[in-house]
C-alpha positions in Angstrom: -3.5 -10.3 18.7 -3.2 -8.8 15.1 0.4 -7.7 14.3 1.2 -4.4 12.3 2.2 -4.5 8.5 4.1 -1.6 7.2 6.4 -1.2 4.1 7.9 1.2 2.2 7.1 3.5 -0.4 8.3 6.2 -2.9 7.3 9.2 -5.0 9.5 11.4 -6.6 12.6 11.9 -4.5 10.6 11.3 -1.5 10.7 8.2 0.8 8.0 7.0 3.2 5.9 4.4 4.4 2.3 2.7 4.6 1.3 1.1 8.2 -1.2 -0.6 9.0 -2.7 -0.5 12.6 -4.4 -4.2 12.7 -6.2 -3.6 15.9 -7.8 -0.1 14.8 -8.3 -1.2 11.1 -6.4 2.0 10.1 -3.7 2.9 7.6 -1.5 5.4 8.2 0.6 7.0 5.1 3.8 9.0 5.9 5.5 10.5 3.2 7.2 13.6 2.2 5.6 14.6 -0.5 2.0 16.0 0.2 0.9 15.1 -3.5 2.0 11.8 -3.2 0.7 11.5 0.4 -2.4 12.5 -0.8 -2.8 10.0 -4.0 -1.8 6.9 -1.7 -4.5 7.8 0.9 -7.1 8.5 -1.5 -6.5 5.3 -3.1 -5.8 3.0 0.1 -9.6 5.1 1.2 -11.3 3.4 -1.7 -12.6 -0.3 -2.4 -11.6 -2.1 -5.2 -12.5 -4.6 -7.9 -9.6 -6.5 -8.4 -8.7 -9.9 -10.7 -7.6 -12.3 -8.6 -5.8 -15.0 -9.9 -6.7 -18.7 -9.3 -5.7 -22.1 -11.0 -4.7 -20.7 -14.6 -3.1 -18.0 -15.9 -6.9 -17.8 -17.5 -8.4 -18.1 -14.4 -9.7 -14.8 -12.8 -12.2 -13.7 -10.9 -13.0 -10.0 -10.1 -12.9 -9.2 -6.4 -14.2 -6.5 -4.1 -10.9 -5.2 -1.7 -11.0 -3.1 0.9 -7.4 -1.9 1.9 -8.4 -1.4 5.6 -10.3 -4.7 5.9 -7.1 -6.4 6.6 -3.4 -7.0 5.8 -4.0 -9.4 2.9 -6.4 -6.8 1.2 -4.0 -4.1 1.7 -1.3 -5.7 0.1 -3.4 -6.6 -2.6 -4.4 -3.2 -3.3 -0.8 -2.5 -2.9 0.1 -4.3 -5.8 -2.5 -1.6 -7.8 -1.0 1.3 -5.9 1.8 2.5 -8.7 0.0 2.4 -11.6 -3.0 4.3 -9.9 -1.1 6.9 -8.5 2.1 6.9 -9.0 3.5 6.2 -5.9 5.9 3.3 -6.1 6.0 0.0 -3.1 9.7 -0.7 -2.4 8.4 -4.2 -0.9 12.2 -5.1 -0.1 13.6 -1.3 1.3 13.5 -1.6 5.1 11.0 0.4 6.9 13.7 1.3 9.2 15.9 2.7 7.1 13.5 4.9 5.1 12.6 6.0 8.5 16.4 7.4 8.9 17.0 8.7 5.3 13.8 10.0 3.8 14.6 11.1 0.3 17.5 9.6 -1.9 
């Protein structure tokens, strides 16, 4: 059985969180801040040709991700999600506590 990934996220003065729902293939964006809401759904909606690095810092290759394939892809689009949006990963704030204090 597939286990859940969430983490948490940022925009503004606003905290929330991505989950993802590894048995229904669905992501789930919960954040205070309808704009950013918005951008990080649009943009975890989309596939993506990323550059994947391999054996070199000179070794790339372009990739098609799909954020709701899977947890790996959806970390790797992740990784894209601030400069596309705006809407910063906090890959070491606890879920939980975001969960209890959503704004700074």
């Amino acid at each position: 059985m597939a286990e859940n990934f969430s983490v948490a996220i940022s925009y503004g003065e606003n905290l929330g969180y991505v989950e993802y729902d590894a048995a229904n293939q669905k992501i789930n964006v919960v954040l205070g801040d309808e704009i950013g809401k918005r951008k990080a759904e649009e943009f975890l909606a989309q596939v993506h040709e990323i550059e994947i690095p391999h054996e070199t810092l000179l070794d790339f290759t372009v990739e098609k991700i799909n954020p709701q394939a899977g947890v790996e892809d959806l970390k790797l689009a992740l990784t894209r999600l601030w400069e596309a949006t705006g809407v910063h990963v906090d890959w070491s704030r606890p879920v939980e506590y975001v969960k209890l204090h959503p704004h700074y």
